[in-house]
N, C-alpha and C positions, 0 to 999 in steps of 0.2 A: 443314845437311849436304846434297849433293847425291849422289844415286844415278845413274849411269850404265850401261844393264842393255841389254843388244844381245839382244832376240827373235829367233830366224831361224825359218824355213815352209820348207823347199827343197820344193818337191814335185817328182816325178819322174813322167813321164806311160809311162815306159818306152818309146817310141817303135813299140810290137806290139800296141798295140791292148788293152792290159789295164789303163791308166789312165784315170779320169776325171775329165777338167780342171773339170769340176763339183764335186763331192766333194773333189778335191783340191788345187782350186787359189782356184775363184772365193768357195766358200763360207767357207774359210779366213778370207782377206781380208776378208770379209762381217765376218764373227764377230771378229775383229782393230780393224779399225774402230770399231766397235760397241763395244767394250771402250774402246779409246782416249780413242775420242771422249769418254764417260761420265766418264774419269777425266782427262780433260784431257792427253793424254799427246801426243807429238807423234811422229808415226811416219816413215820413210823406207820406202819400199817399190820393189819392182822389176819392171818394167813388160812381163817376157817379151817382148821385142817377137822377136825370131827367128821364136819359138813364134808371134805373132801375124801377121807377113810370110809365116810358111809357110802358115797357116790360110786368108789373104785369098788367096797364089798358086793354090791348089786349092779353094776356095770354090765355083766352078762348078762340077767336077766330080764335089763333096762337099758335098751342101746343110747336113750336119751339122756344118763344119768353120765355114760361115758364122756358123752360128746361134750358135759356139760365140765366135767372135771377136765376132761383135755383141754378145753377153752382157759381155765381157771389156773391152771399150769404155764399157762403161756401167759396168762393175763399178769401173774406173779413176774415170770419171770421178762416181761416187759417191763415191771414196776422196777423188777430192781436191779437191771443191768445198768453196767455205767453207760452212760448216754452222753458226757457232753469232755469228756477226757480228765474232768474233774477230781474225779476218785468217785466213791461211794456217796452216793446222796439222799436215797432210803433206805428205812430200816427194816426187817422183817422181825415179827413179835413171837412168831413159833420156832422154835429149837427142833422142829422135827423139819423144819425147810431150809435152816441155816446153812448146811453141807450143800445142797444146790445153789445159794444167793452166793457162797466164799464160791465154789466154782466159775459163776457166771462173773465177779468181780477180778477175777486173774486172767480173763480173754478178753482182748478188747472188742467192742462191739462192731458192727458195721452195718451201720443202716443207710 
């Protein structure tokens, strides 16, 4: 028998300065992963990219905004490097990230 069971995260950053995309978006995914992975589960995730093209357009103005997308870059591309020799085991939902997940998927990783 097969189980098909849809997790969702929405986090909401409130756009007024009273969310934090740490706590509520990167560590999430951290902890998500980390789960997954452990139990072999294969996940689909979604790539914020809006949220990340706004972060990069004010980055100079916002040095906290960069630091916040560099994190986010890595947080991704920890999601979806192969990790266990398997092949590919999540999926990324934005087309504007695809060309860096097929990159990270043809190196092997080394942790």
């Amino acid at each position: 028998m097969n189980i098909h069971l849809a997790l969702v995260d929405d986090w909401e950053l409130s756009g007024n300065g009273t969310g934090d995309v740490r706590s509520l978006q990167f560590e999430p995914l951290r902890k998500l992963v980390g789960i997954y992975n452990a139990l072999s589960i294969h996940g689909s995730f979604n790539a914020e990219v809006m949220q990340q093209l706004t972060f990069r357009k004010h980055q100079s103005e916002h040095p906290e905004l960069k630091a916040a997308a560099d994190e986010w870059d890595q947080v991704l591309i920890d999601a979806f490097a192969v990790n266990d020799g398997s092949g590919r085991r999540h999926y990324v939902m934005s087309k504007l990230f695809l060309g860096v997940v097929e990159d990270l998927i043809r190196e092997p990783v080394t942790n």
